[in-house]
C-alpha positions, -999 to +999 in steps of 0.1 A: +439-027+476+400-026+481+385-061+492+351-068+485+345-088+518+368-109+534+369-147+521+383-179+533+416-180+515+420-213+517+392-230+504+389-251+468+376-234+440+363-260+409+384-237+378+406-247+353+447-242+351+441-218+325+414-190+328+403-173+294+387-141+295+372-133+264+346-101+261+348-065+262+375-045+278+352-032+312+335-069+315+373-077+319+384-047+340+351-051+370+350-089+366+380-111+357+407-091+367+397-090+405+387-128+406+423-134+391+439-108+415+415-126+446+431-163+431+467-143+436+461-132+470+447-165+480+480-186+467+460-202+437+475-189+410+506-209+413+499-236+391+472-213+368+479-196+340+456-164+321+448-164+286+437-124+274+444-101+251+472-085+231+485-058+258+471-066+287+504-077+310+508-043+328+469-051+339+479-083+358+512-065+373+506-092+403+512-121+381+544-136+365+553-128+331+553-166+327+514-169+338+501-145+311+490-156+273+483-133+253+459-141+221+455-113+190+418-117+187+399-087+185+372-083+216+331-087+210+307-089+234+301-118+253+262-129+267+267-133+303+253-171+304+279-179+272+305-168+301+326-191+320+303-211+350+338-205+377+337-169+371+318-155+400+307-124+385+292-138+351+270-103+347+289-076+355+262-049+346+241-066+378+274-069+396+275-070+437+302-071+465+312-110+467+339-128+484+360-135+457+372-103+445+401-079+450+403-049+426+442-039+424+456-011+435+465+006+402+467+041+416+498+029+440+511+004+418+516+028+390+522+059+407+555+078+394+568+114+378+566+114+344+533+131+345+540+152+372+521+187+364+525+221+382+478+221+375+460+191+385+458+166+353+424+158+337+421+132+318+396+135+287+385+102+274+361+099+247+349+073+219+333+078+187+326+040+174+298+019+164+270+011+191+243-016+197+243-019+158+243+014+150+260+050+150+277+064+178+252+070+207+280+080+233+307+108+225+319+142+235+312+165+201+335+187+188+313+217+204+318+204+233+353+190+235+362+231+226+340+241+256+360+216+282+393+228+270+384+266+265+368+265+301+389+240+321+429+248+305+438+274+327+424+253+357+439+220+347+464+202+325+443+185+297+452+151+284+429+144+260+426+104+244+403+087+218+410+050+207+416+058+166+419+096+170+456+084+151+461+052+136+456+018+160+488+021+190+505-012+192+494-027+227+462-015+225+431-041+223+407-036+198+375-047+192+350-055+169+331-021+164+342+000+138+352+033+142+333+063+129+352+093+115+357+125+143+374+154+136+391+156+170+426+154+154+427+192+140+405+204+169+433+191+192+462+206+169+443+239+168+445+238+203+477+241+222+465+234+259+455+201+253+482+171+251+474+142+231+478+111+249+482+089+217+514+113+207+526+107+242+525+071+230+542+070+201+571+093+218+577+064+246+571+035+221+596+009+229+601+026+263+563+022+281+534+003+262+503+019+258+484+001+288+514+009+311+510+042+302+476+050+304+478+032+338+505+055+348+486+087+335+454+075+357+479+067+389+488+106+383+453+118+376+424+127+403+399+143+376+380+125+346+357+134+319+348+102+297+320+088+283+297+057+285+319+024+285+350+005+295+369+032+297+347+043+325+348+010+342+380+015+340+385+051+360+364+035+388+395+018+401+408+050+408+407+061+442+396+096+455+385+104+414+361+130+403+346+115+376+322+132+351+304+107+327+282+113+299+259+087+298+238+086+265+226+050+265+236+019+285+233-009+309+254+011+336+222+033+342+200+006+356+224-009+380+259-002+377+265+036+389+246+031+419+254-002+429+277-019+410+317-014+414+318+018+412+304+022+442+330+002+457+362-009+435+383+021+448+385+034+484+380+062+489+359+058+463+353+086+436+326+113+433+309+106+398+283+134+379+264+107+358+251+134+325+225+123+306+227+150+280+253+178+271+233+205+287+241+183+322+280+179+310+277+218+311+266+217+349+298+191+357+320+216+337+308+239+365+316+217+393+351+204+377+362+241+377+358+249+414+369+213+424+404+212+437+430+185+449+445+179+482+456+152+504+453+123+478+417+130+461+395+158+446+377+179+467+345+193+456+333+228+469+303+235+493+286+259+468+287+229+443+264+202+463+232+212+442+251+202+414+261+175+425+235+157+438+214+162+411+239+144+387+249+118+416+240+085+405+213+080+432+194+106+413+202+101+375+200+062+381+169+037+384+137+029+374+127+065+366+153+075+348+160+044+324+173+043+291+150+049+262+149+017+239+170+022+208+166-002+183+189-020+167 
């Protein structure tokens, strides 16, 4: 586990016996869970209980099964100051190391064989849904989804994922933005390197749910290519991780990259290549292919440091290079 700072176990906290996290799926990942994993380690959980969404469980591994509600309400976005007062991490796009946070160890926790690969596994995580009101704003195209898997299959075994690529998986948590229609489906078919993750699913229903396996596909996985959003929250918890993002439009790019958690959720923590465009995923591509792994993380080659520091977050993150405004 990676602790934020040490705090005083011990001492009184003024929350209630049963903690509801409502919000978006990242807001949930880089703030409640590790103030409810912190609670655990500090022995005051006993008496507490969790309310959160449909699917959640294998999230909260540390809890009983007893000490977990579960509530079929689809997420929305939640204003930081319409969040609870007890939770100490209220804006998690202006997040910083406090004392009352542990993120779990989800790499060790769900490590296992089923995805055991003779390449290294790269996960490929994209989104095509509604955003800040509008169209899709952050998503692989089908160009370039062809380009990752014609350039990266005979390097890596590709998993590739998108939440309604097939319909809604049972234990998954939706939300409130509607998806927009993406063609991935045939491109995938047409493709025979690239697995599906959702038909991995469906072939381990009532075996694994889909949280428990997507957990145990990250545990497995050291290399990431996903897009704007929870999803990359989420891959931040994943220790020694090279992580390309392609970063359209967001908070993330004015704090978040550089000094939020994913500077400091995992440890060691991953190597991100924050893209601003396409034409900068093409650069990662680049650095992806001549990564490898060894000794429990991904290790980037010395004729790739160009590359990488000029998609590092330091560089792509900041007051010059915010977002434009899009309106809504």
């Amino acid at each position: 586990m990676q602790e934020n700072r040490t705090a005083p176990l011990g001492m009184h906290l003024a929350i209630p016996e049963l903690l509801e996290f409502s919000g978006e799926f990242g807001a949930e990942i880089n703030s409640f869970i590790p103030f409810v994993y912190w609670l655990h380690l500090a022995g005051q959980m006993r008496d507490r209980r969790i309310r959160t969404y449909l699917g959640m469980r294998p999230f909260y591994f540390f809890l009983h099964p007893t000490q977990i509600q579960e509530k079929s309400d689809l997420r929305r976005y939640v204003a930081p100051l319409q969040r609870p007062d007890w939770l100490p991490t209220r804006d998690d796009h202006r997040s910083q190391r406090n004392g009352f946070e542990v993120f779990p160890d989800y790499r060790t926790r769900y490590r296992n064989t089923l995805f055991e690969s003779h390449k290294p596994l790269l996960v490929v995580h994209n989104k095509f849904t509604r955003e800040w009101y509008g169209p899709p704003i952050n998503f692989l195209s089908l160009p370039m989804l062809e380009t990752i898997a014609q350039g990266l299959a005979d390097k890596f075994t590709i998993i590739y994922t998108r939440p309604g690529i097939k319909s809604r998986q049972e234990g998954f948590s939706g939300d409130q933005q509607n998806d927009y229609v993406l063609d991935d489906l045939s491109l995938v078919r047409r493709i025979s390197s690239v697995l599906l993750f959702e038909d991995i699913v469906s072939t381990m229903a009532g075996d694994l749910s889909y949280n428990e396996l997507k957990l145990m596909l990250y545990a497995s996985s050291y290399f990431h290519i996903t897009v704007q959003g929870g999803n990359a929250h989420l891959a931040a918890l994943f220790s020694g991780s090279l992580i390309g993002v392609l970063h359209h439009f967001g908070q993330e790019i004015a704090h978040s990259y550089q000094h939020g958690h994913f500077q400091y959720a995992a440890n060691p923590r991953p190597d991100y290549l924050i893209c601003r465009s396409e034409d900068e995923l093409m650069l990662a591509l680049d650095v992806f292919g001549g990564s490898s792994l060894a000794a429990g993380r991904a290790v980037i080659p010395a004729d790739a440091a160009d590359a990488v520091t000029a998609l590092s977050a330091e560089a792509q993150c900041g007051p010059g290079r915010m977002d434009p405004v899009i309106a809504p």
